[in-house]
N, C-alpha and C positions, 0 to 999 in steps of 0.2 A: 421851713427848710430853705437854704440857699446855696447856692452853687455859682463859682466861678469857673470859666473853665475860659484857658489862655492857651491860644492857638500862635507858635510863632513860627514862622514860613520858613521852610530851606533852616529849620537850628540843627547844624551839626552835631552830631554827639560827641565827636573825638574832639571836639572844642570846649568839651564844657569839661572841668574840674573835679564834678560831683560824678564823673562818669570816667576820674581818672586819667585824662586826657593830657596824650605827655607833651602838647603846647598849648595848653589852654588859653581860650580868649580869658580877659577879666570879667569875671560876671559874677559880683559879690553879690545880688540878687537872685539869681538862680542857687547859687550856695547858699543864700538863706530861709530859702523855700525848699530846699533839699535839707536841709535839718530837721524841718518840721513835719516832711513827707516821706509814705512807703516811694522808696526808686526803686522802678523796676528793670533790669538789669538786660532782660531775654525780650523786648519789647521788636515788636516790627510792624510797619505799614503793612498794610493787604494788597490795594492797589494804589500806582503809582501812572499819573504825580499829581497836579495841583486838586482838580476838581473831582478825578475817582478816589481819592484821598478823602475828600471832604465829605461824598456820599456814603464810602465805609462808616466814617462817623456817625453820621448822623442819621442812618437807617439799621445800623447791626448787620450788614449785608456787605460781601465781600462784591466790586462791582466791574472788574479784570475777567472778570470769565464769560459777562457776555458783551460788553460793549467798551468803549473806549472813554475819551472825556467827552461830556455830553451832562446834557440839562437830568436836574433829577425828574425821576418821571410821576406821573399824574398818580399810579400807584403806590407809591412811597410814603411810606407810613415815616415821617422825621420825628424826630427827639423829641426836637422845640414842636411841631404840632402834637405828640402825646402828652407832653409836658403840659401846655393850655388846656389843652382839651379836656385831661384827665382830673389835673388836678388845681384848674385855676391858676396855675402858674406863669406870673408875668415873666417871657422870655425876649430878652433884650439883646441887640447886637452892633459893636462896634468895630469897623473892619475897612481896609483900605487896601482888601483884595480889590480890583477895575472888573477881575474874569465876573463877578457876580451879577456886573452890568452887559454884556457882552452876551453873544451865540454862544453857545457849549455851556451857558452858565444861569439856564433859567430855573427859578422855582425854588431858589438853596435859601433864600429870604422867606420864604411861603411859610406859616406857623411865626413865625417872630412877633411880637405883638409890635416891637418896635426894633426897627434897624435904621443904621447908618452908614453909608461907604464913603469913606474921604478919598477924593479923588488926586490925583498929579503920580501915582506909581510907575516905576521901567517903562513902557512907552502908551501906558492910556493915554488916549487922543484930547483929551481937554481941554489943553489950550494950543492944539497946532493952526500956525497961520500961513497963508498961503503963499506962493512966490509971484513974480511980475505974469510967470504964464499960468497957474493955476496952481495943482497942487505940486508942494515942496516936496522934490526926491529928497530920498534917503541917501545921500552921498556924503562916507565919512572921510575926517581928511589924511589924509597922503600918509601912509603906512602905518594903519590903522589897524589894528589887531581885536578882533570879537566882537559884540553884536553892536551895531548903529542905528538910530532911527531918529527922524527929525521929531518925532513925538519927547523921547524921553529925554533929546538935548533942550527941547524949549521947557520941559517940564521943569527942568533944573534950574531954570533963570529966576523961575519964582521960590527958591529955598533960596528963602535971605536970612533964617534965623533957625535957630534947630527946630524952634517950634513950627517951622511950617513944614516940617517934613513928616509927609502922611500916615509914617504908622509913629512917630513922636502925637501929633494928633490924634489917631487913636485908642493909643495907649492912654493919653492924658484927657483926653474925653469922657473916658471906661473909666478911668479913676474920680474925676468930677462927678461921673453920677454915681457913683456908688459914695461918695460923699454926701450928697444930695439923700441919697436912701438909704443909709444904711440903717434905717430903724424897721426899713419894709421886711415883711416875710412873704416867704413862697416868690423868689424870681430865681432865673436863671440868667446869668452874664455871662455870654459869649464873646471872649476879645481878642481879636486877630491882627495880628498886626504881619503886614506881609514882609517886614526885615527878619532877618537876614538874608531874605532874595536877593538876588543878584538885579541889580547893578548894585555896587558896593560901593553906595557915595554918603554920606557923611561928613560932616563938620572935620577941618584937618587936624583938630586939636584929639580926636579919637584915632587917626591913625598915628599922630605922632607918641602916643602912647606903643606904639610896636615897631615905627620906622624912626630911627632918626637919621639924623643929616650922615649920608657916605653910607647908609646902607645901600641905597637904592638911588640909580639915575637917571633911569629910562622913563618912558612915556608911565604917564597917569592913568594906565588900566584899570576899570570898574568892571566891567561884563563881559565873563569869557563866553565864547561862542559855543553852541549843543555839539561838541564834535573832537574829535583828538584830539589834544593837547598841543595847540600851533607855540604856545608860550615858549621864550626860553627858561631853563632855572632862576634865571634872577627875576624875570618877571610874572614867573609861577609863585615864588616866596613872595613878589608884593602883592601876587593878588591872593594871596592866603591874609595876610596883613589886613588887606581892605577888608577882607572877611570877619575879620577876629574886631577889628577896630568898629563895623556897623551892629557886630553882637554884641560889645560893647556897649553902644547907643540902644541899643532895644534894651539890654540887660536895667542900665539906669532907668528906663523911664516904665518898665515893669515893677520896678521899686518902686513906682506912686505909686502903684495898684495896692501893692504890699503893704506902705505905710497908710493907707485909710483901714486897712484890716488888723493891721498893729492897733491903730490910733482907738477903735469901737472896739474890740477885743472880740471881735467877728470870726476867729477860729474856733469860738466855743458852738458857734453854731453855722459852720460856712463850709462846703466839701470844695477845694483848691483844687484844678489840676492843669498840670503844663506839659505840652506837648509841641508836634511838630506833625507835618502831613509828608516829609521826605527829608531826606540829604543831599550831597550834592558831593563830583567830584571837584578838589580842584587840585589834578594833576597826574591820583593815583588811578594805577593802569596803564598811564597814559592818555587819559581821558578828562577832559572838561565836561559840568553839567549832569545830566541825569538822561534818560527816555531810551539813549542809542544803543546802549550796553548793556552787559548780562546784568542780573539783577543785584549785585554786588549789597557788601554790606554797606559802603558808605553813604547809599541811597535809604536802603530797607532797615537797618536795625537804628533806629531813631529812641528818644528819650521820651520817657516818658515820668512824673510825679506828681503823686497824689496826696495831700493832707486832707484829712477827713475829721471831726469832731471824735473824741474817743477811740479815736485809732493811735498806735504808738509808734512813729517813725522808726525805720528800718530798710532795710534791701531785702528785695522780691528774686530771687532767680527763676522763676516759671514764667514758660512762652506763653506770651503775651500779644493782642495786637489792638491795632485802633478799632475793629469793630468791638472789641469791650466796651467803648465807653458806654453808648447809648444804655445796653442790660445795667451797665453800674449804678449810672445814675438812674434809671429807674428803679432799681431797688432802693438806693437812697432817699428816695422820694416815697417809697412805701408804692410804688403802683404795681398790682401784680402784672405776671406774663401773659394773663388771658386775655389782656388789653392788646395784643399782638393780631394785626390781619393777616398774619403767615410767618413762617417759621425764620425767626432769625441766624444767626452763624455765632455772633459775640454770644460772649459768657460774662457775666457780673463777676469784678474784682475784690468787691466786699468782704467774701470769704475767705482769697488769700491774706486781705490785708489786717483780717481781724482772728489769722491765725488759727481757721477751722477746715483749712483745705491746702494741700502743698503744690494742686496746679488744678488749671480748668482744662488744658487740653494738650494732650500728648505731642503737638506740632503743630505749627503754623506753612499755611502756602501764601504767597506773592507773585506779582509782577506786575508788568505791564502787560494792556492786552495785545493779543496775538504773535507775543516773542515768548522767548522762554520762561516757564514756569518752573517755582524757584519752591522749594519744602524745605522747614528746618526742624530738628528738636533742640537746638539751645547748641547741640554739639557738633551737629555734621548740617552741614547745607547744600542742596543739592539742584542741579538747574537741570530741568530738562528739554533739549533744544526742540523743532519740527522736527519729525522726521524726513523732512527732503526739503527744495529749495521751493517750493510749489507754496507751502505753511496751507494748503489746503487739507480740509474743507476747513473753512472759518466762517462762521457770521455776527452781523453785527444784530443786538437787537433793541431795539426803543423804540417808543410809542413819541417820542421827543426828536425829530430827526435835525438835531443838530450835535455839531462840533464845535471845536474850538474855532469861533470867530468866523463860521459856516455853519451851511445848511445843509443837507445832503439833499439837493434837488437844484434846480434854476441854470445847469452848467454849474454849480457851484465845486461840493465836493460828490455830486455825482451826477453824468451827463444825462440830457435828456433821452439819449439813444440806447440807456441802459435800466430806464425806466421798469420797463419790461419784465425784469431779472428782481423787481423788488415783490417782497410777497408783504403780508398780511393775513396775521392768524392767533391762534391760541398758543404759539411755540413754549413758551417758561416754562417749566412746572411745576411753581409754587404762589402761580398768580394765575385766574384766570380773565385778567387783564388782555385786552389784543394789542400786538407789539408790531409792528415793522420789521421785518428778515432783508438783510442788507448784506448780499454777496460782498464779504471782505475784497473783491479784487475787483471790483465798481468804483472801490471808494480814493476816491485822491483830496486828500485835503490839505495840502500845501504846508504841511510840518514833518521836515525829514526826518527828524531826532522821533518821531512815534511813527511812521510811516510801518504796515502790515499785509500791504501787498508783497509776496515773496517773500520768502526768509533772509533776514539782513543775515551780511559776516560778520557783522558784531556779534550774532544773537543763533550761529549754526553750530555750537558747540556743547554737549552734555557733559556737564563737569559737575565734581563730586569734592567738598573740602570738609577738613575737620578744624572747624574752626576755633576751638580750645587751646589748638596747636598751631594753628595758620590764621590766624583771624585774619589778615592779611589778604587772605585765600590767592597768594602765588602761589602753591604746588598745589595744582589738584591730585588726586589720589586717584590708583584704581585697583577695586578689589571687589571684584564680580560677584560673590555671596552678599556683600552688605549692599549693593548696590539693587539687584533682586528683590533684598527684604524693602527695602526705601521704595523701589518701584511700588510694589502693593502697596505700600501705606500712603505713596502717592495717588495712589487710585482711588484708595476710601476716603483720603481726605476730599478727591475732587467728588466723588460722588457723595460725599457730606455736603457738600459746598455749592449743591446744583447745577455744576457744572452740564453745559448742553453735551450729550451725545456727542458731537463733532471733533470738544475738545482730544476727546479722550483717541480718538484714531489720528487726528492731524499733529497731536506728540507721539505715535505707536505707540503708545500703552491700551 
């Protein structure tokens, strides 16, 4: 058995063409991997964004309901370790995510028989050098619009060729070796390439494919800032461009992956699937980026396509999410469910795509943790805020006390004077693993766009869309009976979903 599976960072879906998308980037390689794939249409992230994204995946476990982004934890049964373990499965990975080197991001390599991270992405610190006094401020120049750092400007001095840009690298890396092996059986390839993240810098020959001369005059924006939309129109439409032109560049050099699979005729016996771990705004709302906002669709309903050997290309319309994958590919691989150390949330796709079931589960929930929690069935989506501005009671829980680029100790992202207020116990209950209980309003860790101390204004409103009719979701609706019946079925779904106790009074339900 073999399996690839292509993880591409921040792929919008209103971009791509196979999805319909009434500006789509070019991306003749996604359209020709959407031919030979079920697309599934009702698809959404669980948690968001980079690395609660990646833990969905790769344990079956939704991981918004108790903690934030943070290291997977020492309990965590992953994909690629059942896959080894179980079945002798070499699992391989090439990826030029930086977060996997970094605090908040330990343990996501752990099971890989062999990985790889290419370094220089948005501002991993790689090659930063110092100034005459020590370290070089972040100071961008003079009327500089969205995010700066002296990291990701020196990182840029070293793309002298498309080939030395990190996910052109490992995308083309992931295809080398799968040239190299394509006569092996039993692996799994894992390939990640972190484009279409933001910064959106690229070769000019891929934006001049959507800008030309007299569109656009103003400054050369790449990376809009986690916060409202400071852009004007005209340089909100370039930075969609820069968007569409760097998916662009990922879309082409996804076509090597593609053509070593053409070349061996490796879909007679290869399961393909291509995905995304979030979306991103750029504009709509009003809003730049992802983390600050309601859970909107242009973050959460992501793409998702699968080819499988003896499956028959088609569209899926049943709600779907990323903790599928893990259950799929296990059944792909023939390993049963008793191989499970606790009860997962994902369901195997297999069955919709081999046309012996019409859905695995009546609604999906999302979000980020400790903002609004977001339920859909395909047709109505529904966000439910705090109930007050307190967003108390919340906690955090891991046996891994880090975050994003912190620790939760040292004065870091939590004072020493607060020590006190941290418990340790058997809290889960479907691990009896001991975890760390970390009073959400202890915790400060210096990223405003996720910050859960208090209920943001972005995130104090319970709104209700039918998005069949609004996908948009600019009118919310109100109409108190269906909104009643969704509350309950918000509650089974969290209490499907192990949500802690806390959750369920600090939304009033």
């Amino acid at each position: 058995m073999k399996t690839v599976f292509i993880l591409c960072d921040t792929l919008n879906r209103r971009m791509l063409s196979a999805y319909g998308g009434s500006d789509p980037a070019i991306t003749p390689n996604i359209d020709r991997l959407a031919r030979r794939s079920v697309v599934f249409d009702s698809h959404w992230c669980g948690s968001a964004p980079c690395m609660p994204a990646r833990r969905d995946i790769m344990t079956g476990r939704l991981n918004f309901l108790e903690k934030p982004w943070g290291a997977m934890e020492p309990f965590d049964q992953s994909l690629q370790s059942i896959l080894s373990g179980e079945r002798n499965v070499h699992t391989q990975m090439f990826s030029d995510h930086a977060h996997y080197l970094i605090p908040g991001g330990e343990n996501y390599t752990r099971g890989f028989t062999a990985w790889e991270v290419n370094r220089g992405q948005e501002g991993d610190p790689v090659w930063t050098r110092p100034c005459g006094e020590g370290k070089r401020p972040d100071t961008p120049p003079a009327g500089f619009k969205g995010t700066w750092s002296e990291a990701e400007r020196e990182n840029r001095l070293h793309f002298r060729t498309e080939y030395d840009y990190p996910s052109v690298k490992t995308m083309w890396h992931a295809a080398d070796w799968l040239e190299q092996n394509h006569e092996a059986d039993n692996f799994f390839l894992w390939v990640e390439a972190f484009d279409p993240h933001e910064p959106y810098d690229c070769p000019k020959y891929y934006l001049d494919l959507y800008e030309k001369e007299g569109d656009y005059d103003g400054p050369d924006y790449t990376h809009p800032s986690y916060a409202p939309n400071e852009f004007s129109p005209e340089e909100t439409a370039h930075l969609r461009r820069r968007c569409k032109a760097l998916t662009t560049m990922t879309d082409r050099h996804l076509g090597e992956i593609l053509d070593v699979l053409d070349k061996y005729s490796m879909w007679e016996d290869t399961m393909v699937i291509l995905t995304t771990d979030h979306g991103f705004h750029l504009g709509e709302h009003g809003y730049m980026a992802k983390n600050f906002m309601a859970p909107y669709n242009e973050v959460f309903h992501i793409p998702l396509l699968v080819a499988a050997p003896d499956v028959k290309p088609g569209r899926c319309s049943a709600v779907t999410q990323n903790i599928d994958v893990l259950p799929t590919v296990l059944e792909y691989y023939g390993i049963p469910g008793d191989v499970l150390q606790y009860p997962i949330h994902g369901r195997s796709l297999l069955p919709l795509m081999r046309g012996e079931a019409e859905k695995v589960r009546d609604a999906a929930i999302y979000g980020y943790f400790g903002k609004q929690l977001a339920w859909t069935d395909g047709k109505y989506t529904y966000f439910r805020a705090a109930k007050d501005e307190k967003n108390q009671p919340l906690y955090v829980y891991t046996a891994m006390p880090t975050v994003l680029r912190q620790i939760y100790g040292a004065n870091d992202a939590v004072d020493v004077a607060d020590y006190g207020r941290i418990e340790m116990g058997r809290f889960l209950p479907w691990t009896n693993y001991p975890v760390y209980r970390f009073p959400a309003d202890i915790i400060h860790w210096g990223n405003a766009s996720q910050e859960f101390v208090g209920r943001s204004p972005f995130n104090e409103e319970t709104l209700l869309f039918d998005i069949e009719t609004d996908y948009e979701q600019a009118h919310p609706i109100h109409d108190a009976p269906l909104e009643a019946g969704i509350v309950q079925k918000l509650r089974d779904a969290l209490a499907a979903h192990d949500a802690p106790a806390e959750q369920f009074e600090r939304l009033g339900l």
